[in-house]
N, C-alpha and C positions, 0 to 999 in steps of 0.2 A: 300252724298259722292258717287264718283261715282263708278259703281259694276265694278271688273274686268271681263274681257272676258275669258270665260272658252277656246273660241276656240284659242285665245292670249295665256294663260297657256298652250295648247298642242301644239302649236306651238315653244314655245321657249323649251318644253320639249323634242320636236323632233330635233329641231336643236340645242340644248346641248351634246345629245346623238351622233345624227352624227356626229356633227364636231367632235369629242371626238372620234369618232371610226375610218374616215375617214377622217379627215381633213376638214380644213373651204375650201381651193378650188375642193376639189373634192364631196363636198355637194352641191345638187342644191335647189333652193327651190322649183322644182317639188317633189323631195323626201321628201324632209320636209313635202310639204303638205299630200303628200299619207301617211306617218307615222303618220302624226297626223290626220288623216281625215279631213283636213280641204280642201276643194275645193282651187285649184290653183288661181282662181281670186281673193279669198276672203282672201289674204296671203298679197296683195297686199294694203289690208282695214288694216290691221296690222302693217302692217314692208313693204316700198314704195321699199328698196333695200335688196337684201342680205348684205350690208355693215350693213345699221339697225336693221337688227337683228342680228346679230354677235353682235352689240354694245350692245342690248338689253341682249345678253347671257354672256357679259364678266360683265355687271353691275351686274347681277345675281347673277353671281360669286362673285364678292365686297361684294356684300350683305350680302352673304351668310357668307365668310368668316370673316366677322366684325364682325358679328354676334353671329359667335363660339367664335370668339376671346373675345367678351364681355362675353360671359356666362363663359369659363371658367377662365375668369378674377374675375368676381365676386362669382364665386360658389367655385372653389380653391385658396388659400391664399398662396401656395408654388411655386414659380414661377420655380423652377425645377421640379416641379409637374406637372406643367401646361405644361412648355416642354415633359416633359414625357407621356401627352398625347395627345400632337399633333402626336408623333411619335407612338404611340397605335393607332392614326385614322389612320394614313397611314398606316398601319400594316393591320389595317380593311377593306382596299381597296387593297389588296395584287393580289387578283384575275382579280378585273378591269386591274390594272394598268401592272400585264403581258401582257394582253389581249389588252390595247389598251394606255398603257402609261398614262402618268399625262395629266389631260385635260386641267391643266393650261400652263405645261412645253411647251407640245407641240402647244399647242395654240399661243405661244409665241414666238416661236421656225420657227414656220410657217409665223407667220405675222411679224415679223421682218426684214425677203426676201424683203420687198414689203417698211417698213421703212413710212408708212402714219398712219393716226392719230388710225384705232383700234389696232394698235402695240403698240402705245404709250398707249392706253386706255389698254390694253391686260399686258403688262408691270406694269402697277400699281398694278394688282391682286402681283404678287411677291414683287413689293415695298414695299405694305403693309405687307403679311407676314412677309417680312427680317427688317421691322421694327417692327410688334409685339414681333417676338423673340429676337431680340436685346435688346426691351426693359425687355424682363423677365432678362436675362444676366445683365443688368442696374439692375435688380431688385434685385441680386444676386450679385453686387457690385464685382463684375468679371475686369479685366484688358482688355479691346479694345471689349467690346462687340459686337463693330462693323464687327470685324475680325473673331469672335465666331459666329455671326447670320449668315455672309457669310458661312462660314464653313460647321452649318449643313443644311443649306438652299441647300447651293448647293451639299451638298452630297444627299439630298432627292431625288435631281433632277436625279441624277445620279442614285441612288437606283433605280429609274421609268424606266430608259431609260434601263439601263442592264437588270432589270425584261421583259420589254415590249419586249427587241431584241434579250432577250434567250429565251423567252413567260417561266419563270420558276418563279410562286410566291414565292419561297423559297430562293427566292435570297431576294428580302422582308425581308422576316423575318430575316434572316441570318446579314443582313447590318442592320434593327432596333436594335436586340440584340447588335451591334457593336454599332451604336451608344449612346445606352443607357447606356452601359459601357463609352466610352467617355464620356459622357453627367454628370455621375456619377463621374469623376474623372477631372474633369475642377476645 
């Protein structure tokens, strides 16, 4: 099997981070390199465009995200439960998310301007979520779960975007508690 490339893992750790703080167009992959130590040639032996590694950072993301979503699929049995702590993760990242907004919202938000294929690719990361939650809602035997996963999918987003353009984490927590009450009385 073949080893991953540790300089490959600081690479995509550093253009996760900046795009995330800075936006995918105003990241270069000069900075990338200098963030992650990896020589600017040798970024090249990695990821041929900045297009591919964006691609590389948004599958990351999938990954990542399926991944939580399997664990707390199989470790909790309560699918209101399990909503309630997706909204406890976000809650977790109260500080990031003033500071520099959802990495996925605006990830998203950003490459949609442009309407080519990592927007499309960038857009699946929230497909998936607004269908794991819908399916908890399905789980929960709820009326138009579809309208329900819209609902707090996009109030999350919106939680992100006021936190990040007041820079005030307490807008966070203030709009979790809010919706964990809704969430409680569905």
């Amino acid at each position: 099997m073949p080893r991953t490339s540790n300089k490959r893992e600081k690479l995509l750790e550093a253009a996760r981070d900046l795009i995330h703080r800075q936006g995918y167009r105003h990241t270069t992959l000069a900075e990338i390199a200098e963030r992650s130590e990896v020589p600017l040639g040798n970024v090249y032996y990695y990821f041929k465009t900045k297009d591919d590694l964006a691609a590389a950072v948004i599958k990351e993301h999938l990954e990542s995200f399926s991944a939580q979503f399997k664990q707390w699929d199989s470790e909790i049995s309560d699918p209101k439960v399990r909503l309630h702590t997706l909204l406890d993760f976000i809650e977790s990242m109260k500080s990031s998310l003033a500071e520099a907004g959802c990495p996925i919202g605006s990830l998203c938000q950003e490459l949609s301007k442009d309407d080519g294929p990592l927007a499309v690719q960038a857009g699946d990361i929230l497909t998936m979520q607004l269908a794991w939650v819908q399916s908890q809602f399905e789980a929960m035997e709820l009326e138009n779960p579809r309208a329900l996963a819209m609902e707090l999918v996009t109030n999350l987003q919106g939680v992100s975007l006021m936190a990040n353009s007041l820079s005030d984490p307490q807008i966070v927590t203030q709009q979790i508690r809010r919706l964990k009450d809704w969430l409680d009385n569905v």
